[in-house]
N, C-alpha and C positions, 0 to 999 in steps of 0.2 A: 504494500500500500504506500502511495506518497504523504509524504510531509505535508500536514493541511499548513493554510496559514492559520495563525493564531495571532487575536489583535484584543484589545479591548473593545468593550462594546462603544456604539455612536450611536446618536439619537435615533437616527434610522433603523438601527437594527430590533428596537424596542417594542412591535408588534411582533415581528419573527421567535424571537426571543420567548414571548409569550406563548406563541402557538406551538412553537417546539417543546416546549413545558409540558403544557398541556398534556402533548402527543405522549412526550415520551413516560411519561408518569399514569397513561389512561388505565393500564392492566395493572399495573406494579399493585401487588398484595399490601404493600406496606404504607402507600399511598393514601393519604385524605381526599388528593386529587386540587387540592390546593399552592399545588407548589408556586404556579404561575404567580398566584396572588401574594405568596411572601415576597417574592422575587419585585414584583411593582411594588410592594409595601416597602421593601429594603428603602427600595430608588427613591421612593415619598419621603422618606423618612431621614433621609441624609445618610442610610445606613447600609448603604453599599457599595463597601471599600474597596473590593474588585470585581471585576467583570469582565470575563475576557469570554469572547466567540470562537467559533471555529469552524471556517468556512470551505465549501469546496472553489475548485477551478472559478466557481460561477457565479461566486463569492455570497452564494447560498449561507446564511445560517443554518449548520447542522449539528453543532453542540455549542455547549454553553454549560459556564461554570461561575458559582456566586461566593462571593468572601463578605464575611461582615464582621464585625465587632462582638467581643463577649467581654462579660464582668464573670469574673474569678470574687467568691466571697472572700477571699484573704488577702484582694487588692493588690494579686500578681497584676503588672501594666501589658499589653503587648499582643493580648491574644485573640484570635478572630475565629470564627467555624467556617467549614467549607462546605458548600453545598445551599440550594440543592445544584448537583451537574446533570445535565440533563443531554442526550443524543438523540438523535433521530430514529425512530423505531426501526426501521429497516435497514439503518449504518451499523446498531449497536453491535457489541463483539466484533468488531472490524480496529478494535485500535485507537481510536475518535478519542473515548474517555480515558486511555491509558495516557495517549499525549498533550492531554485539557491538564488531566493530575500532574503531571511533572512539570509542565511549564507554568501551571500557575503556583504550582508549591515553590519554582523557585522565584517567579516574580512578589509573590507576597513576602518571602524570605528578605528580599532586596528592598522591600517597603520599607520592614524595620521590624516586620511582626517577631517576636518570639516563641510563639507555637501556632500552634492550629489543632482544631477541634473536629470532629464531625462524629457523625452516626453513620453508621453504616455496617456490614458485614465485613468483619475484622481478617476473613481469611481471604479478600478480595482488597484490601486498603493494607496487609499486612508491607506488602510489594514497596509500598510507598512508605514504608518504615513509620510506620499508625500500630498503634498497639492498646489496649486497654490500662486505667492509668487507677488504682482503689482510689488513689489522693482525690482525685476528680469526680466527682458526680453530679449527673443529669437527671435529677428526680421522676421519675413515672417510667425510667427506659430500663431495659437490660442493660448492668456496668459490662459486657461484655462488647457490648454494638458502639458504646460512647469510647471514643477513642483519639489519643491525642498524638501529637508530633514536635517535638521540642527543639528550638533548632539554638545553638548555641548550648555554653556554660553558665547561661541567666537563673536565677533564682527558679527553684521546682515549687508550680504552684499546691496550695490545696486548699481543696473547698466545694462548697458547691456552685456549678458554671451556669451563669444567666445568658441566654441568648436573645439578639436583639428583639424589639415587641413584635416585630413582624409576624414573629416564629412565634406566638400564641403558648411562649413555654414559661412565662413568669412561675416562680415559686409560690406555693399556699403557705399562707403567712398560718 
């Protein structure tokens, strides 16, 4: 398969963006079927700190991958969640989300973040050096899906992780 280009998103791409969401999240078992709407919630919200596409030849959007901000209760600085990433149903397992993950792991790296967060299946994010963290917890999820990446020798957070309101995950007081 070739090298997609990979760009940050542009104003333009921001109905595509939506609909690939949409698409690729329509079967997913694990799905609200919401993702589109965190994803414009982020953009609303000032809370979406990367956004990078990934287009073919025809400069199609056919993946897309989202970075935002999280609070650490113990007031680690630096860390954001990744996701959701979303492919094109009929591209996916072709490679699309393997090189959305590495390039924007290393552009957020190059931000300044010092971890990253997400959910997902740990034996499929393992690859990208994401592992299950006890110190960390996402309250209502399996600790085994929540999973972090720590890049540097920066202070090890712990606590429990608040992701931005998009993501409908505030803690019960």
């Amino acid at each position: 398969m070739r090298k997609l280009t990979i760009r940050e998103e542009q104003p333009g791409d921001i109905a595509s963006i939506h609909a690939l969401t949409r698409a690729a999240f329509a079967k997913a078992k694990q799905s609200d079927g919401n993702e589109q709407d965190i994803i414009d919630a982020l953009r609303a919200d000032g809370d979406l700190t990367l956004s990078l596409v990934a287009t073919n030849m025809d400069e199609a959007v056919i993946g897309h991958i989202a970075f935002s901000p999280v609070e650490i209760s113990d007031g680690t600085p630096g860390w954001y969640a990744a996701g959701p990433i979303s492919v094109m149903p009929m591209r996916q397992r072709t490679g699309i989300g393997s090189q959305l993950a590495e390039e924007s792991i290393a552009r957020i790296r190059a931000f300044g973040a010092q971890g990253v967060v997400l959910l997902g299946d740990p034996g499929y994010y393992a690859r990208y050096g994401f592992h299950p963290d006890p110190d960390l917890i996402l309250p209502g999820f399996p600790p085994e899906y929540f999973q972090i990446r720590m890049f540097g020798e920066g202070p090890r957070p712990k606590g429990t992780v608040t992701y931005a309101p998009a993501f409908g995950l505030r803690p019960k007081d």
